[in-house]
BALO-551398 format. One record per residue (C-alpha): residue number from 1; residue in one letter; chain; z, x, y. Coordinates in steps of 0.25 Angstrom, whole numbers, plus 5000, padded with zeros to 4 digits. Example, Ala and Ser with C-alpha at 12.3 -4.5 7.8 and 13.67 -1.06 7.14 Angstrom:
<pts>
     n   res   chain      w      u      v
     1     a       A   5031   5049   4982
     2     s       A   5029   5055   4996
</pts>
This chain:
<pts>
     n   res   chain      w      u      v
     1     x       A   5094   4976   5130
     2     x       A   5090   4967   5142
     3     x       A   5087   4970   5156
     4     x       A   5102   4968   5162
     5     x       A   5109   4977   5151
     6     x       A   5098   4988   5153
     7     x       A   5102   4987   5169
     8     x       A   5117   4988   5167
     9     x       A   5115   4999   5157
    10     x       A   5106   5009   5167
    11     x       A   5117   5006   5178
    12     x       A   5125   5016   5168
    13     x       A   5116   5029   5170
    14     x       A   5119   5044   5177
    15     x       A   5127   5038   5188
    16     x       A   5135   5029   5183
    17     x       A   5140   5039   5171
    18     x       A   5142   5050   5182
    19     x       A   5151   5038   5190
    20     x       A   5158   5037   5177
    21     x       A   5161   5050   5173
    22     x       A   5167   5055   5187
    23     x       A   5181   5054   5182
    24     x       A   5180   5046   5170
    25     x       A   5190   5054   5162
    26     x       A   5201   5051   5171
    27     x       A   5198   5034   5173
    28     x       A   5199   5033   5158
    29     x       A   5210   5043   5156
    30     x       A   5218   5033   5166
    31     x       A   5213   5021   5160
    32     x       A   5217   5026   5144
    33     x       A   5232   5021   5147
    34     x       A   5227   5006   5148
    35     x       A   5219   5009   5133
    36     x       A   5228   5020   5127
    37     x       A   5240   5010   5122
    38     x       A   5231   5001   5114
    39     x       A   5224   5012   5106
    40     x       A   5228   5022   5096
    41     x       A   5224   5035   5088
    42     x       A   5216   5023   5076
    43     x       A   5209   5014   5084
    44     x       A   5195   5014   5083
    45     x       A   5191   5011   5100
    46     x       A   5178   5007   5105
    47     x       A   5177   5008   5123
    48     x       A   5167   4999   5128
    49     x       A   5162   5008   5140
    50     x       A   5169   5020   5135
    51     x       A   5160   5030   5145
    52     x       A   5162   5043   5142
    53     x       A   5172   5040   5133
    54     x       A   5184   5044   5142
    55     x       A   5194   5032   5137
    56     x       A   5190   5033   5124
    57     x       A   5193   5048   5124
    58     x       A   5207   5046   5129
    59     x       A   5212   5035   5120
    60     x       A   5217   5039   5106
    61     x       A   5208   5030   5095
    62     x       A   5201   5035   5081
    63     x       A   5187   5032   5085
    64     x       A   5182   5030   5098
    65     x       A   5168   5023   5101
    66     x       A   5162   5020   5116
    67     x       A   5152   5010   5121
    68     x       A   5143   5015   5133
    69     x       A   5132   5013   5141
    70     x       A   5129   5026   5146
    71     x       A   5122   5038   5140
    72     x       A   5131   5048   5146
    73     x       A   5144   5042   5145
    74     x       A   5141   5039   5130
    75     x       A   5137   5054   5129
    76     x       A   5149   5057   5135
    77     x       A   5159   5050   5126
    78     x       A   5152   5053   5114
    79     x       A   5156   5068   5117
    80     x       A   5172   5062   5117
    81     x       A   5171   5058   5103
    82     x       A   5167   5042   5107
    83     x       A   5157   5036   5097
    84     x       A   5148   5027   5109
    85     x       A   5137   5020   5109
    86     x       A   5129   5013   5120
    87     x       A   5132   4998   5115
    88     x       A   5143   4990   5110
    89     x       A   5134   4985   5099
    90     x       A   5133   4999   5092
    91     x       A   5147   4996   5088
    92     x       A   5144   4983   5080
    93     x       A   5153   4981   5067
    94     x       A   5163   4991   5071
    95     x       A   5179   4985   5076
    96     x       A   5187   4994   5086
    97     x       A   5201   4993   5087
    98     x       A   5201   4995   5100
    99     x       A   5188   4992   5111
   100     x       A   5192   4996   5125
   101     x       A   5184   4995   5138
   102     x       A   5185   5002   5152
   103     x       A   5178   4996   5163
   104     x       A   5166   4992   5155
   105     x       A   5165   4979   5153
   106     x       A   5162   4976   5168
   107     x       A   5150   4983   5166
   108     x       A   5142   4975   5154
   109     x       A   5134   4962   5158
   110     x       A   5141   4953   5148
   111     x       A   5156   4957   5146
   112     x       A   5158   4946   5137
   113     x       A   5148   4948   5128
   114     x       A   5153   4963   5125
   115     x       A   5168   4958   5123
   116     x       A   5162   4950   5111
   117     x       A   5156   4962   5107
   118     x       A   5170   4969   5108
   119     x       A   5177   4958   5100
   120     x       A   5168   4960   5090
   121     x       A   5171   4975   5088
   122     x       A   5186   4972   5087
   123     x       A   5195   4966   5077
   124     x       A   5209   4959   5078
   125     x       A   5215   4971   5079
   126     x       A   5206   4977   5091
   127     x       A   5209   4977   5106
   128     x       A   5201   4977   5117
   129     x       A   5204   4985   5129
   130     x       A   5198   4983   5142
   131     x       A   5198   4988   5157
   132     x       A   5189   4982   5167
   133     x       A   5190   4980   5182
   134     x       A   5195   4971   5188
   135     x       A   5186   4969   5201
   136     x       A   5192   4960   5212
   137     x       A   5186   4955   5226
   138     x       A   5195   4963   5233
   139     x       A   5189   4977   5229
   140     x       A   5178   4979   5239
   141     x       A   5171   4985   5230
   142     x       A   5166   4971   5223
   143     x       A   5163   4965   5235
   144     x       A   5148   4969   5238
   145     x       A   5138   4971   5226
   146     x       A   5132   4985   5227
   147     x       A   5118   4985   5219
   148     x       A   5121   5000   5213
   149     x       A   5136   4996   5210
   150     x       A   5137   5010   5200
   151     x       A   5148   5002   5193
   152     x       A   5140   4990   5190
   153     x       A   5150   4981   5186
   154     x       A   5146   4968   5182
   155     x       A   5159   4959   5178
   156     x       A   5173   4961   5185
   157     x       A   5186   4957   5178
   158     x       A   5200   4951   5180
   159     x       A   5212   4948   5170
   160     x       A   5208   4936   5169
   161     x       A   5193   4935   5169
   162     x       A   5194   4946   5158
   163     x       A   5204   4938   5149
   164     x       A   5194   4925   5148
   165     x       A   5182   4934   5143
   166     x       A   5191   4942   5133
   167     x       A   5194   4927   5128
   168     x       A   5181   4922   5128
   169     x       A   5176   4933   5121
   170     x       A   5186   4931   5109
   171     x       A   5197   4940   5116
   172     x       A   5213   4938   5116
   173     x       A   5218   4945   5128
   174     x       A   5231   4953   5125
   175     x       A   5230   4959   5141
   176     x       A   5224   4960   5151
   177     x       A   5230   4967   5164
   178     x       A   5225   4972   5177
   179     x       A   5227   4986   5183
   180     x       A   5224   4996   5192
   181     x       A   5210   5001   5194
   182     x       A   5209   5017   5195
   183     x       A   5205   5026   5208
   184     x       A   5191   5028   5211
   185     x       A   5183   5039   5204
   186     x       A   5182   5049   5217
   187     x       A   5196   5048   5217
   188     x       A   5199   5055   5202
   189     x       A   5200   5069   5205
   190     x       A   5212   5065   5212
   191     x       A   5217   5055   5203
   192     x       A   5213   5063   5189
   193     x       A   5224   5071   5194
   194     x       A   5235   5060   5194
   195     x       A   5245   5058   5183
   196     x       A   5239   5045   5177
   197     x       A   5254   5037   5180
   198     x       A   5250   5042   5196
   199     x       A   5237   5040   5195
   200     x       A   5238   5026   5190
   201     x       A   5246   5024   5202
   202     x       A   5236   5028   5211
   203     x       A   5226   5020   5204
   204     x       A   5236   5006   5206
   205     x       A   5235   5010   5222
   206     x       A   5221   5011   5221
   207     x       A   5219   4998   5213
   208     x       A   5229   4992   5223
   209     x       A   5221   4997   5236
   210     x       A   5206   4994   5230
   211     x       A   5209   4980   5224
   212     x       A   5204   4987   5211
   213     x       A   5209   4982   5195
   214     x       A   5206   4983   5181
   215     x       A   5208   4972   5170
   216     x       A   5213   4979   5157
   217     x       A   5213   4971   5144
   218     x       A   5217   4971   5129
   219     x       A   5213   4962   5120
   220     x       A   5209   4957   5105
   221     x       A   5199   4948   5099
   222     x       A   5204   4935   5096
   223     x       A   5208   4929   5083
   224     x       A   5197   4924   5077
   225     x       A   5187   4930   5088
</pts>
């Protein structure tokens, strides 16, 4: 492991886990609706960043298997029936039907190189299903670096910027959309309490107000790839 990779994985420690678990079950119960149409009660499904294992938890699938970097999020999903590990590589030789990220791939200093590595655990039948942010100039909050930035975001996305590395990287793009973002974290009390159709249109008006997106995307390895 080099210098950099050790960095970006001690960014992930006590704080950042408790930042992450403050409402967690909520974000990824709103966010199943984009994943739940393109998985069912056979596939074997494999989340990159699953964290405590919340979306993996409220999807149907046969087997379920995480990737994550922190301690206590992995000790966490593990208790929800997730078979996860701490590296991408531990699931060499194995094919999922199904590889789905939420807002992970932002995080990792070569995002290329670990969509190569998803190709590579997928056949022709597979899909890959991810949700990034999409971060634009004019949310303020992009505007200044902050040195202890908790989210530590290194890459930011858009529809089309995300489509030319899926192809680079031996990708066919079947979709890619943008959508809403979702209210902040100290706002899920109130918003936990929503029915997910009113809560989704709150979260449009927030998204609209603070300029925020995701980008979601499905796609399959191409022929030959």
């Amino acid at each position: 492991m080099n210098v950099k990779t050790r960095e970006v994985e001690q960014h992930y420690g006590p704080e950042y886990t408790k930042k992450l678990l403050y409402g967690s079950s909520t974000i990824e119960l709103r966010r199943t609706y984009l994943f739940e149409p393109h998985v069912d009660d056979t596939h074997r499904i494999l989340d990159f960043g699953c964290g405590p294992g919340d979306l993996l938890d409220s999807l149907p699938g046969e087997e379920k298997y995480g990737v994550e970097i922190g301690e206590e999020s992995r000790k966490l999903a593990a208790a929800k029936g997730v078979i996860v590990e701490d590296a991408l590589d531990k699931f060499h030789g194995m094919t999922f039907d199904r590889v789905i990220s939420s807002h992970a791939l932002e995080h990792v200093l070569d995002p290329a190189s670990k969509l190569s590595q998803f190709r590579e655990l997928m056949d022709e039948s597979s899909l890959l299903l991810l949700l990034l942010p999409m971060n634009v100039w004019a949310d303020r909050s992009q505007r200044r670096w902050c040195e202890n930035d908790i989210d530590m975001h290194l890459y930011t996305w858009t529809p089309l910027l995300l489509g030319n590395l899926l192809k680079s990287t031996g990708f066919q793009v079947e979709q890619i959309q943008t959508i809403h973002s979702w209210p902040p974290r100290r706002g899920l009390k109130v918003f936990s309490r929503m029915h997910p159709l009113i809560y989704r249109v709150a979260a449009r008006g927030w998204s609209a107000i603070t300029c925020k997106r995701q980008v979601f995307a499905i796609a399959r390895r191409s022929v030959g790839s």
